[in-house]
C-alpha positions, 0 to 999 in steps of 0.5 A, a space after each residue: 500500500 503505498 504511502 499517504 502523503 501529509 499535504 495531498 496534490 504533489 502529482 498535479 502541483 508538480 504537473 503545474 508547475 512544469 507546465 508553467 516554467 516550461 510555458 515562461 522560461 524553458 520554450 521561450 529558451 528553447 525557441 532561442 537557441 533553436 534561432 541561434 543553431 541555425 547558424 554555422 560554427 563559423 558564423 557563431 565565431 564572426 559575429 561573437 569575435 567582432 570588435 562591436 561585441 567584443 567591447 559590449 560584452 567587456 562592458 557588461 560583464 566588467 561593470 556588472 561585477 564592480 557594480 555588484 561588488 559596490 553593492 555588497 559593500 555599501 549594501 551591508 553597511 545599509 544593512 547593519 544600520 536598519 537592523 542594529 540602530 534605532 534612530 527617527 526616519 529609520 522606517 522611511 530609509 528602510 521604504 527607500 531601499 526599495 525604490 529601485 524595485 518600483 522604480 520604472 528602469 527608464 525613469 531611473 534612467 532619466 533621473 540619473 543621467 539629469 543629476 549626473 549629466 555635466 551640468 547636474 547637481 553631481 556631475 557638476 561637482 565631478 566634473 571639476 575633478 575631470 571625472 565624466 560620470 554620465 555617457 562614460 562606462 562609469 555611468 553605467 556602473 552607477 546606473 547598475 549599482 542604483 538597480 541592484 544594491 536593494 537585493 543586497 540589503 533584502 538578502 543580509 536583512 533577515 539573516 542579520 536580523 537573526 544574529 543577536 548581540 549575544 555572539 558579539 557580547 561573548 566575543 568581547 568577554 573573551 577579549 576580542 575588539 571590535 574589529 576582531 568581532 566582526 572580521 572572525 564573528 559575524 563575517 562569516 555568519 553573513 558570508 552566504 547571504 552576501 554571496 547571495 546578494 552579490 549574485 542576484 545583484 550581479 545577475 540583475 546588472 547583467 540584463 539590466 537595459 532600460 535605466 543604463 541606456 539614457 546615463 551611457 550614451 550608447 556609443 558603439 565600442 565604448 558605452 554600448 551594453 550587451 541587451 543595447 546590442 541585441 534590440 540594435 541587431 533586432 531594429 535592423 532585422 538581424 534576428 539570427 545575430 541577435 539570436 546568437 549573442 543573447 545566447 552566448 549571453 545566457 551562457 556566460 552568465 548561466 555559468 557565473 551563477 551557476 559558480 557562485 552558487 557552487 561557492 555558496 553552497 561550499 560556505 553554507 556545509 562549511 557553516 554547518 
């Protein structure tokens, strides 16, 4: 006699759920590369080894990262202010967090290309430093960070939540300062979640496109971002390079995520 399970309706939840992401993600997927294995070895390697999307893909890949790296930092900061002080306006910095998530990305956009402009509050100030903060690769990486620094802060929010002030209090009657508490204490204890926000924050910049094409400029070889390549090659109906390049695309950062995941995993057994 078989088992009865506690919570009954696993054969058709289960049934629904395939159904559903293979609905919005597998064939949406699966239609891609079919596009894009229409296409010869040799193609593939003339439109990926063009210089075009060569810059694309180092501006992508290489502000996403420093974009989730500024994140993290500055995201566990955030982070350790809303959990471990009490002070007024604190709820209202906490709402602030996650303005970037209903924000409109093309209104986030405009707004960050009109203080950072040459003649905006910021850029004004930077650029009597000479730092060109809007239509520069540095613009992208602040419009990347402005998008993706809430997954941080919601990622290390609960963890750190969780982590009372007993742990710093025994550390201390041991005789370690703070730096010590919080470098061999309470850093490894949030290092999985600050994996994690690094990876959603890194996966997000990535793909991002509507808050990065107003603050970039969009020039090709220099600020043009990967996502702005491939609605260029849609506008003049270069579907397959289109195709292509948003494979390669999902490629690369299908095997990012799935590396860092791996190190996270790694740091949750050492953990445990």
């Amino acid at each position: 006699m078989p088992k009865r399970r506690v919570i009954p309706g696993f054969g058709l939840t289960l049934g629904f759920t395939i159904s559903y992401l293979s609905l919005i993600i597998l064939i949406p997927l699966a239609a891609l590369f079919i596009k894009a294995a229409g296409l010869s070895w040799s193609e593939w390697i003339e439109i990926l080894g063009s210089r075009r999307v060569i810059a694309a893909a180092e501006l992508t890949f290489g502000a996403s990262f420093a974009a989730a790296i500024i994140s993290t930092l500055f995201g566990l900061l955030v982070t350790w202010v809303l959990v471990r002080y009490r002070f007024p306006g604190r709820r209202l910095l906490d709402a602030m967090v996650d303005l970037p998530f209903a924000l409109p990305t093309a209104v986030a956009g405009i707004t960050l290309t009109t203080i950072y402009a040459p003649n905006g509050w910021i850029g004004e100030f930077l650029g009597h430093w000479g730092i060109r903060s809007s239509y520069s690769p540095l613009g992208v990486v602040i419009a990347l960070t402005f998008i993706g620094f809430p997954f941080v802060v919601r990622t290390l929010q609960p963890v750190m939540d969780e982590l009372g002030k007993e742990i710093e209090e025994a550390a201390a009657t041991l005789g370690a300062n703070r730096w010590i508490i919080f470098y061999r204490v309470i850093l490894p204890l949030l290092l999985p979640a600050l994996t994690t926000g690094f990876t959603l924050a890194f996966a997000r910049a990535i793909g991002e496109y509507g808050s990065v094409i107003f603050i970039s400029g969009n020039l090709p070889m220099k600020t043009e971002i990967l996502p702005l390549l491939i609605v260029s090659q849609l506008e003049q109906l270069k579907y397959s390079a289109a195709a292509v390049i948003a494979s390669s695309m999902l490629i690369i950062s299908f095997l990012l995520l799935f590396l860092i995941n791996l190190l996270q995993h790694q740091l949750n057994w050492q953990k445990h």
